[in-house]
N, C-alpha and C positions, 0 to 999 in steps of 0.2 A: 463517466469522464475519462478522456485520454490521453495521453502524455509523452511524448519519446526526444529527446534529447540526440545532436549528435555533432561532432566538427568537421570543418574540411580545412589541412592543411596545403592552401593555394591562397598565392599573393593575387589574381587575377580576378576584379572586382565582381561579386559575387552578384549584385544585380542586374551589370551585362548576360553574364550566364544564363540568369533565371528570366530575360526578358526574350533568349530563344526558344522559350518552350510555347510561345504563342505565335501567331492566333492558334496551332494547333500541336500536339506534340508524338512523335510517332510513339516513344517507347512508352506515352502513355494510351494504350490503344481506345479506350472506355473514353477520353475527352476526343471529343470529336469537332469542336467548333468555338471559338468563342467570338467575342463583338466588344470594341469598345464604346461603352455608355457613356463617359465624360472623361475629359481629362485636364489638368490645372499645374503647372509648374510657378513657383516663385519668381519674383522678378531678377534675385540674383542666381538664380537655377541652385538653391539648397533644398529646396523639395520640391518634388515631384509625385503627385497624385495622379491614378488612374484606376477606372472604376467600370469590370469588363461585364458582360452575359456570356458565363462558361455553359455549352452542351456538352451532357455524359448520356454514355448510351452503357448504363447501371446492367450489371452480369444477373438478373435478377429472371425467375422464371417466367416463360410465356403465360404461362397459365394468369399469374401476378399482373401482369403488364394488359392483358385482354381487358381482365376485370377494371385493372384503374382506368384505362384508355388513353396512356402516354406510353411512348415507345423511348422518348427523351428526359431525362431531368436535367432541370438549368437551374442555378446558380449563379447567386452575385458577390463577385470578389473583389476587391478592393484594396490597392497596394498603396502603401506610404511610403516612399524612398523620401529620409533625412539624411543627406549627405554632411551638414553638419557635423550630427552625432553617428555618421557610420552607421544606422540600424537601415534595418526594411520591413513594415510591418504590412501581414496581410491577415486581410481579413475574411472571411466568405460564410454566405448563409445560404440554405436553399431557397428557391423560389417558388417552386414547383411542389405543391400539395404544404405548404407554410401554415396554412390553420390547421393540418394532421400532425404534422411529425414537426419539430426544428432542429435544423443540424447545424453550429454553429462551430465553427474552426478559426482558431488564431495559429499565426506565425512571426517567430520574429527572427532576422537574422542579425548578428553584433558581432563588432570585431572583438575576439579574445581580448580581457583585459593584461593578459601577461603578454602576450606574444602576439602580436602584429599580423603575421601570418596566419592565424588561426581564425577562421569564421564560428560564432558559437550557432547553434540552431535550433530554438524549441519551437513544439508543433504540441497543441494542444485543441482539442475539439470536445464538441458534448450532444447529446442526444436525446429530447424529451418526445417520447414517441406519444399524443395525448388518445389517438385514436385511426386506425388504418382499416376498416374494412373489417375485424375481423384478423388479418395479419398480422399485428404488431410483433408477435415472436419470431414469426419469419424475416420482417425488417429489418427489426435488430438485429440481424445473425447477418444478414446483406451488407447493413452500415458497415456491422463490426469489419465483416472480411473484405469490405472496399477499403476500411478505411486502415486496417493494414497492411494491405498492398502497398498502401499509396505511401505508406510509414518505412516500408520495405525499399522500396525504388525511391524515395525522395532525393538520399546522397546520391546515389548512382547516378541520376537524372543529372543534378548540377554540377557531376564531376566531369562525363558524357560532355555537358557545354561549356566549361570551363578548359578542359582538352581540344575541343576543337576551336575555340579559342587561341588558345598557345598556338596551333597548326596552322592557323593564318597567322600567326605573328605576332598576337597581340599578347603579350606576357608581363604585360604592367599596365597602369592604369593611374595616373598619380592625384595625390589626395585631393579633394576638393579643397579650395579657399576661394574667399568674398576676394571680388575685385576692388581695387585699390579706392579708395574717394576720390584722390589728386594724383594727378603723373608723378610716377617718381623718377628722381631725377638720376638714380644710380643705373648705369646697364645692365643692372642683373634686377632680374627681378624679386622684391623681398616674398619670402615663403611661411604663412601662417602656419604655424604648425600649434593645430588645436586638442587638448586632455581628450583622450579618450572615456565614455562613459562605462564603467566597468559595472554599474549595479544592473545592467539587464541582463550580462551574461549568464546568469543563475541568477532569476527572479525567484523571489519566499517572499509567501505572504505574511504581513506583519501579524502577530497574534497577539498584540496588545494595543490597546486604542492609546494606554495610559505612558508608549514607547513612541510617539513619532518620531523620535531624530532617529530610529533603528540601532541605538547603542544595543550593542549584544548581542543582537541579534543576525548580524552579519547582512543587513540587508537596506537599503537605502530607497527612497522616493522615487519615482519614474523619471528620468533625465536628472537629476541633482547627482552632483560631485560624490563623489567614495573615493574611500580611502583604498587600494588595490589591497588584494588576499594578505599579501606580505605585510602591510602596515602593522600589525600588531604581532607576540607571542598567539596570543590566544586564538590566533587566524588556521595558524599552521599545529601541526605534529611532528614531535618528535622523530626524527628519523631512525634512529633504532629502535624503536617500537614499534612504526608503522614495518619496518623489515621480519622483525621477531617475534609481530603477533599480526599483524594485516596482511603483507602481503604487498607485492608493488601494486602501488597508486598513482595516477597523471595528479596533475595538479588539480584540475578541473573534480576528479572524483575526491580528491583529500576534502576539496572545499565542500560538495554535497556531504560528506560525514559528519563535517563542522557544524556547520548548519543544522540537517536534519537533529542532532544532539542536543544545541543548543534550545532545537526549537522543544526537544521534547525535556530538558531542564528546567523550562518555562509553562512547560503544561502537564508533567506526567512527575511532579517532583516525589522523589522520594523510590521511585521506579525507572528508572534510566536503567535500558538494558544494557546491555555490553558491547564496545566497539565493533565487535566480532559479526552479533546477531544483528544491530543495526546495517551491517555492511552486508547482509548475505540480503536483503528487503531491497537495499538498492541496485546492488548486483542485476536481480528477478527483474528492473525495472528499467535498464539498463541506465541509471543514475540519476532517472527523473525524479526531483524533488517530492512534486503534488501527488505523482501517483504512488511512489514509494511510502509517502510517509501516510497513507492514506490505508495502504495495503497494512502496515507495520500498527496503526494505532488500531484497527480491526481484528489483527492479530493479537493483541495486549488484550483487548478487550476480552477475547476468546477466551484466551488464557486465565485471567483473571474470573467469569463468570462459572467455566470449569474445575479451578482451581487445577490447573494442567501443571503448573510450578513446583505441586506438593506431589504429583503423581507418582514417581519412583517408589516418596516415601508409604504412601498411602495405598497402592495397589498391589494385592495380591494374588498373581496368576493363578485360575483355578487350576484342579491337578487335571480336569481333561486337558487346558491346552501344553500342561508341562507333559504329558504324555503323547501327545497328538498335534501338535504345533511345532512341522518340521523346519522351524527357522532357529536362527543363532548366529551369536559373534566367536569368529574364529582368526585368532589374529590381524595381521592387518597386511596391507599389499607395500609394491614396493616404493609406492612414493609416500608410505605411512602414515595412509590412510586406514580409520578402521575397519576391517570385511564383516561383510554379515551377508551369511549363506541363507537362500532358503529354497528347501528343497521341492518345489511346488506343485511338483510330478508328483508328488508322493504323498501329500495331505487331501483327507479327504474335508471339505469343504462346505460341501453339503451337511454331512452329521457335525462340524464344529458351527455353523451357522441353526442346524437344526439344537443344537444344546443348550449353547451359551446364547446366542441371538446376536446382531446387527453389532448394539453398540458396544458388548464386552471385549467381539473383536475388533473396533475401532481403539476400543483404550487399552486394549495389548498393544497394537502397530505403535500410537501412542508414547508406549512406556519404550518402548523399540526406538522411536524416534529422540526421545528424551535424556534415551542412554546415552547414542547415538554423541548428541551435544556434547555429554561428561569426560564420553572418550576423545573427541575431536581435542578438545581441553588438555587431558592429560598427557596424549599423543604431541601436542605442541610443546609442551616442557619438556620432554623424551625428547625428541630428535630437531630441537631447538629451531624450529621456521613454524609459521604459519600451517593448522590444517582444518581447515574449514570446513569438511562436509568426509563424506565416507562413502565407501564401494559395497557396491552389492552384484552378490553373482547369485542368479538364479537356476536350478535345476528344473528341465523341465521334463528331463526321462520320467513315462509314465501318464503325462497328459492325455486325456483323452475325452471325449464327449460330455460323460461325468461331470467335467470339472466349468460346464458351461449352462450348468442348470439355474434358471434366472433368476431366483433371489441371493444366489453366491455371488452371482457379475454382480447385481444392484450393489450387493454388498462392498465388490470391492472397488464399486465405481464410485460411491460415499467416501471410501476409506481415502483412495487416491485423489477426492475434492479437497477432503480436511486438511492432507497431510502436502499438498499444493500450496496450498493458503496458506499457512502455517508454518513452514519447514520448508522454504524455496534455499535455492542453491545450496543445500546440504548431501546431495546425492554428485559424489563425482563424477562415478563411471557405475554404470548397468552389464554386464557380462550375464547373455541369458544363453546357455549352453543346452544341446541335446534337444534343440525344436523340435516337435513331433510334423506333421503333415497336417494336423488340427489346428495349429497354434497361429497361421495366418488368421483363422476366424477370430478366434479371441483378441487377436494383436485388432482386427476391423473395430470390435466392440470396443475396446479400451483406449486405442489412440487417439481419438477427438480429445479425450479428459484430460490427455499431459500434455503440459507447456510445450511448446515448439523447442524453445531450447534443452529442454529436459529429455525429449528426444533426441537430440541431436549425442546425450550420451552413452545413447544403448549399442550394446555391440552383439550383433546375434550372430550364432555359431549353432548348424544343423549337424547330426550324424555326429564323427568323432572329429570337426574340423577343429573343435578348441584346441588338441593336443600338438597341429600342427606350427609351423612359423606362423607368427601373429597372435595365437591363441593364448591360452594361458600365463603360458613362460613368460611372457612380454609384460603383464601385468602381475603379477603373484609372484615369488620367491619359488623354487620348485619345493623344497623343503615341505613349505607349509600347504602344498597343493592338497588335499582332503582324500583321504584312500576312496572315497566311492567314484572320486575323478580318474583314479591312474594315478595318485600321489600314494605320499608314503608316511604322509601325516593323520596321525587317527582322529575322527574329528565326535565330538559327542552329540551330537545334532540327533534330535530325536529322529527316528525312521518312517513315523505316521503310523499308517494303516487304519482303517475303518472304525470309525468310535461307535461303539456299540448302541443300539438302535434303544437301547434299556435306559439310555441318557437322553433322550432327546426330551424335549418339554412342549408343553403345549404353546399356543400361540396366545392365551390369557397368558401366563408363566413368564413367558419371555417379555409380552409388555408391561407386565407391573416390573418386570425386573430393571426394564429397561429406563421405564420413569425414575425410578430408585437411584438409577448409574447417573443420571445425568441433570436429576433436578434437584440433586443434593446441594444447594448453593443458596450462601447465606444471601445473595443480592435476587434483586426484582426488576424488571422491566415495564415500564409504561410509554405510552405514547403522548405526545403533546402537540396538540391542533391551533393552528390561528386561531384565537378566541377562546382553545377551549384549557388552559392547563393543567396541568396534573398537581395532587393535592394531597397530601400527606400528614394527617394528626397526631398530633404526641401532645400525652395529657401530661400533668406535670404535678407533683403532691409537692417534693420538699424544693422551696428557691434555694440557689446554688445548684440546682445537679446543670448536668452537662450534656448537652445534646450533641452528638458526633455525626456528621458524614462523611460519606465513598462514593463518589458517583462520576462516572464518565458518558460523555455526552457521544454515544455510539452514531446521528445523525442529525442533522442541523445545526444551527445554532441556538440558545435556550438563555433565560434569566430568571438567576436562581433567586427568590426571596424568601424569608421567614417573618411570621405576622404570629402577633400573639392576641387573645382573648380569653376573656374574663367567662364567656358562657360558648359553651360548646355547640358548633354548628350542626344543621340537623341533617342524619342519616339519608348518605344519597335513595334516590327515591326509585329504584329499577322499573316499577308498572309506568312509568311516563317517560314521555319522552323530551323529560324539561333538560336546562344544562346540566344537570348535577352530575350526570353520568353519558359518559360515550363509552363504548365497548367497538376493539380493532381487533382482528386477526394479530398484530404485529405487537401488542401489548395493553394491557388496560390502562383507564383514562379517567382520573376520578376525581372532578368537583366539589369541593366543599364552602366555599367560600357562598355566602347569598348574593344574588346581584341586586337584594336590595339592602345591604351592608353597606357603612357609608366608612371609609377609611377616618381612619379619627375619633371616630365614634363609635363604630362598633368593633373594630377590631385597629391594633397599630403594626405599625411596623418595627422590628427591632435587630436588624442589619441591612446596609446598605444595599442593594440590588447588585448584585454580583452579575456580570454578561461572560457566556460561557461559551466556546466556539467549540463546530465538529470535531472530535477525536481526541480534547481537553478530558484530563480528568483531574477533579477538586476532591481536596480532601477539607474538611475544619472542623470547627467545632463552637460552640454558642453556650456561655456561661447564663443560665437564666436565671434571671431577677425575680420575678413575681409565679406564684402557682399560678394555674390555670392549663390554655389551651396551645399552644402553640403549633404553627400553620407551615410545612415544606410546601412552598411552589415553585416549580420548574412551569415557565412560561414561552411562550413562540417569540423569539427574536428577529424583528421583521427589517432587510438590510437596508440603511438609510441610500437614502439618493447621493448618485455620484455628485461629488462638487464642480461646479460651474466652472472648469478649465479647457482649453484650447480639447484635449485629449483627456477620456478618462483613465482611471486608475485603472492597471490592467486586472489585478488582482480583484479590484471591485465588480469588472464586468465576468471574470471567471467564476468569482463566488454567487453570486444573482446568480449566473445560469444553471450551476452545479443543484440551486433549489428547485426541482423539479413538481413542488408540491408543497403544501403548506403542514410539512407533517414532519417533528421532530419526534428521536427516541432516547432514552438516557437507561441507565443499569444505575440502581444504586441500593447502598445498604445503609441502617444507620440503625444507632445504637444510645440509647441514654446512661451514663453514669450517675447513681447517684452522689450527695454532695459527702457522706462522707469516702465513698469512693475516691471522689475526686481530690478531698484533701489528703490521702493518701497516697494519690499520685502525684502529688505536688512533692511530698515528701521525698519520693523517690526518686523527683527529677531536677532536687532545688540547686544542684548540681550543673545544671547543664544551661540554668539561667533563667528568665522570665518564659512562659511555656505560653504561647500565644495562638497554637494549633494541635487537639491533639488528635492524630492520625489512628485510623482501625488497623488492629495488631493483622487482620484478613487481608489487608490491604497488597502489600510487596509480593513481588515476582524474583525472591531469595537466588534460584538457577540462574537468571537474566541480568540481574543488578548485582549481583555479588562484585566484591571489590576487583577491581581490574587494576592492571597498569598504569596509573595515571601519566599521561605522557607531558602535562604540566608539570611534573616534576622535579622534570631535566629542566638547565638555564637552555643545553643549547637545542635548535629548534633545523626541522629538514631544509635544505634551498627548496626554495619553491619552483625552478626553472630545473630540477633535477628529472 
């Protein structure tokens, strides 16, 4: 699923614009033709429908195109112009090879709800490739880089005819209003002037069925009235906080912080990362809601199954790489950000990959990364602004052949996945100095794997050009420039050199070692299939103990139930292939329940059916009454049918398509206390009031969630037209 957000400040009605890009459009060179199939406008011309056959001539290899035997893909799109409510929706799906692949794009354009002039724009598409030939890896690579081109050129496109619009003159456009019923009898004519609908501008999907008015949630019904950002305190932030710890914000992005916050107060309680960390997820996303927050609850998930939160405290660099690990933090540059050298020319790679193995140096970069955050933190209270991410200069004197031996690259092609995913917009600026005549080959192998915008902050410098205008000085203090540059600053950064051959380990050694590093985690993963769901026993001696969970729902949507019985279900059966047991690559899948158990009778129920959405995580807890058996099921949550209206929900038809498959996965952990446990925790907490959930101590993300600024604290609140 994909997502990109963006505005155009132009008063010049944006569906004029976007109606010159047909029947053909030059700067898109790949559409080549289209046709209109039907078309239907309202009696009082408030909408207008049009429903075309778009031709692409898809950048996709000959070789690919011989074998399918189409040289064209065509495409059915379909535009909704509501001049009423100011939107434009389009819709479009392939036609062409439709029972292989579905490619499925929506668009909508709306006027700003603050500002008039403003067009807001989300463009969201999805791609279930079910079967191609053989191909599908190649497609998908096709789709993706079609379809961000098209993400790329889209403003440009309607700014292009918006321009040459104004150049014939037309530089207004004025509002639509219904024609009168009766002649009016004044010579002026009276002018409707109709609420603009502000809840599409930033569509969120609702995360609770048991919320339809959307109180709280900052989000409103499709066409129904909302209250504008400004309506409440709780809409807006603080303007000297958003200055002192964010950073400037437009309106439109203060509102995604809001939101996204709100939504993860409502799903992720008790773990609410920090202003900061949630603004660097949207940033990476450039302030798309659905993919940001989607990218960010994937993140948490990581975090939490690794336990990456305790990492600082809990990791102890071994002494090869404190000896042989020429990296480090050495002051900070001049816009106070923190530096961290490494000298890359100089580490040998191969013997720290042959010692320690794959993932030890994953969770050094890691604990690097982690730091990283503490210092950005600390540096913000020092030089009193915002510093959200850190610099890194690279040395690459010394590079050479060596340092491109293929399980080092694999190696750091892992590292720079993880730390992508994870750790977006934390890198300010890249300074890679002293390039060798090698280092184009490495830069070939490594730059597909970083963010286009992540690229965009590298700054390469061959020979001694860093030393000149531009180079260093520009960035760095000279002061603190590092003696092995031409500075005069002693820097302690280990020096490398070859880790002796007496260290290295076998390749058994490194994999048990490996398993050890990373499947130290108290939580478990299973899969859960339509029909089939996953099934968890916990026996029970004394009534009153207390059964706890943790679990985040990493894909689909899931319902969670607990069933309790008197006789215990019989051990799944592995030599058949009855339901009792499914076995996934992607996690196990375990049955207990008989299907010929009759609810009521042989087993009951004894909490309500909780419904759990993608990227949710629950935490509770269940005081049980009676010994015996009691039954976790996490179950396949299957999306109801849209309801019977002119137009569906849009968020209903997003979420349908986002199920690519009838396969959810959840992470969880869970723990029984017994009862006099529990009444000792009672004790300890009679304090704090009736205790209706109790939460795993494993649970919290301590680096992420720790106390912040609250910017509800202040009475007064930013203008929102600032």
């Amino acid at each position: 699923m994909w997502c990109d957000p963006l505005a155009l400040k132009r008063s010049v009605d944006t569906q004029a614009a976007y109606e010159r890009r047909f029947p053909t459009c030059p700067l898109i060179p790949m559409f080549v033709g289209s046709d209109v199939i039907s078309e239907h406008k309202s009696e009082d011309g408030a909408t207008h429908n049009i429903e075309r056959r778009c031709k692409l001539d898809v950048d996709a290899p000959r070789l690919l195109k011989r074998m399918t035997g189409v040289d064209y893909v065509y495409f059915i799109q379909k535009n909704s112009l509501n001049r009423r409510e100011r939107t434009l929706h389009i819709e479009s799906h392939n036609e062409t090879f439709s029972n292989r692949v579905v490619i499925y794009e929506l668009c909508c354009y709306s006027v700003h709800p603050e500002n008039e002039e403003w067009t807001c724009f989300e463009q969201s598409a999805s791609l279930d490739i079910k079967s191609f030939f053989g191909f599908e890896s190649t497609v998908e690579k096709i789709a993706m880089k079609q379809y961000a081109s098209s993400i790329k050129k889209g403003k440009e496109i309607i700014e292009f005819y918006m321009k040459e619009l104004e150049e014939e003159g037309v530089t207004h456009i004025p509002r639509w209003a219904p024609a009168p019923a009766f002649p009016v009898a004044s010579s002026t004519p009276a002018r409707l002037e109709l609420p603009v609908t502000p809840s599409i501008a930033i569509p969120v999907s609702s995360t609770r069925d048991a919320n339809p008015s959307g109180e709280g949630t900052g989000s409103s019904p499709l066409g129904s009235p909302a209250e504008p950002l400004a309506g409440t305190p709780d809409d807006k932030l603080d303007a000297d906080y958003i200055k002192r710890y964010l950073g400037d914000l437009t309106p439109l992005q203060e509102s995604c912080l809001i939101r996204l916050r709100q939504w993860l107060q409502e799903t992720h309680k008790g773990k609410i990362p920090k202003d900061q960390h949630i603004l660097r997820f949207l940033r990476a996303r450039d302030f798309n809601m659905d993919k940001a927050r989607e990218i960010l609850c994937q993140s948490l998930t990581w975090r939490k199954l690794h336990q990456v939160d305790y990492l600082l405290e809990t990791w102890n660099s071994p002494q090869v790489l404190q000896d042989h690990y020429t990296g480090g933090w050495h002051h900070h540059d001049k816009d106070g950000r923190p530096l961290y050298i490494l000298r890359l020319g100089q580490m040998d790679t191969k013997g720290l990959v042959r010692a320690l193995g794959e993932e030890s140096l994953l969770r050094h970069v890691l604990s690097i990364n982690e730091e990283g955050l503490r210092r950005c933190e600390e540096n913000t209270k020092v030089f009193g602004r915002p510093i959200s991410c850190w610099t890194c200069l690279v040395d690459l004197e010394g590079l050479n052949m060596r340092h491109l031996w293929r399980p080092g690259v694999k190696a750091l092609l892992r590292i720079i996945e993880v730390v992508e995913a994870n750790y977006p917009e934390t890198l300010g600026r890249l300074l890679i100095l002293r390039a060798p005549r090698v280092f184009p080959v490495l830069w070939t192998l490594v730059s597909p794997f970083i963010d286009e915008n992540t690229r965009k902050k590298f700054l390469i410098y061959a020979g001694n050009d860093y030393q000149g205008p531009g180079g260093l000085v520009d960035y760095i203090d000279k002061e603190v420039i590092p003696d092995f540059l031409g500075g005069e600053c002693m820097c302690e950064i280990p020096e490398g050199g070859l880790v002796p051959k007496s260290m290295y380990r076998t390749a058994e050694e490194l994999e048990n070692d490996d398993i050890r590093l990373w499947t130290d985690t108290i939580y478990q993963s299973a899969s859960v299939f339509k029909g089939s769901p996953h099934e968890l026993l916990i026996e029970i001696i004394d009534a009153a103990s207390v059964i706890t969970w943790d679990f985040d729902v990493c894909k689909g949507d899931v319902v969670f139930n607990i069933f309790h019985s008197k006789r215990a279900p019989q051990p799944p059966k592995k030599d058949t292939l009855s339901a009792h047991v499914i076995t996934s690559p992607g996690g196990n899948n375990v049955q207990l329940i008989d299907k010929s158990w009759t609810l009521g009778q042989d087993y009951s129920m004894v909490e309500s059916p909780l419904t759990c959405k993608e990227g949710e995580s629950v935490q509770g807890s269940h005081i049980t009454r009676w010994p015996g058996f009691y039954i976790l099921q996490w179950k396949f949550h299957s999306m109801p049918a849209c309801s019977a209206t002119n137009l569906p929900r849009v968020d209903d038809v997003l979420a349908t398509l986002q199920v690519s498959s009838h396969k959810c996965k959840v992470m969880y952990y869970t723990e029984v206390l017994g009862s006099e446990d529990f009444r000792n925790a009672c004790c300890d907490v009679q304090s704090l009031g009736s205790m209706t959930s109790l939460e795993s101590s494993h649970s919290g993300f301590s680096q992420l969630s720790a106390a912040t600024t609250a910017s509800s604290q202040s009475q007064s609140s930013s203008m929102i037209s600032r």
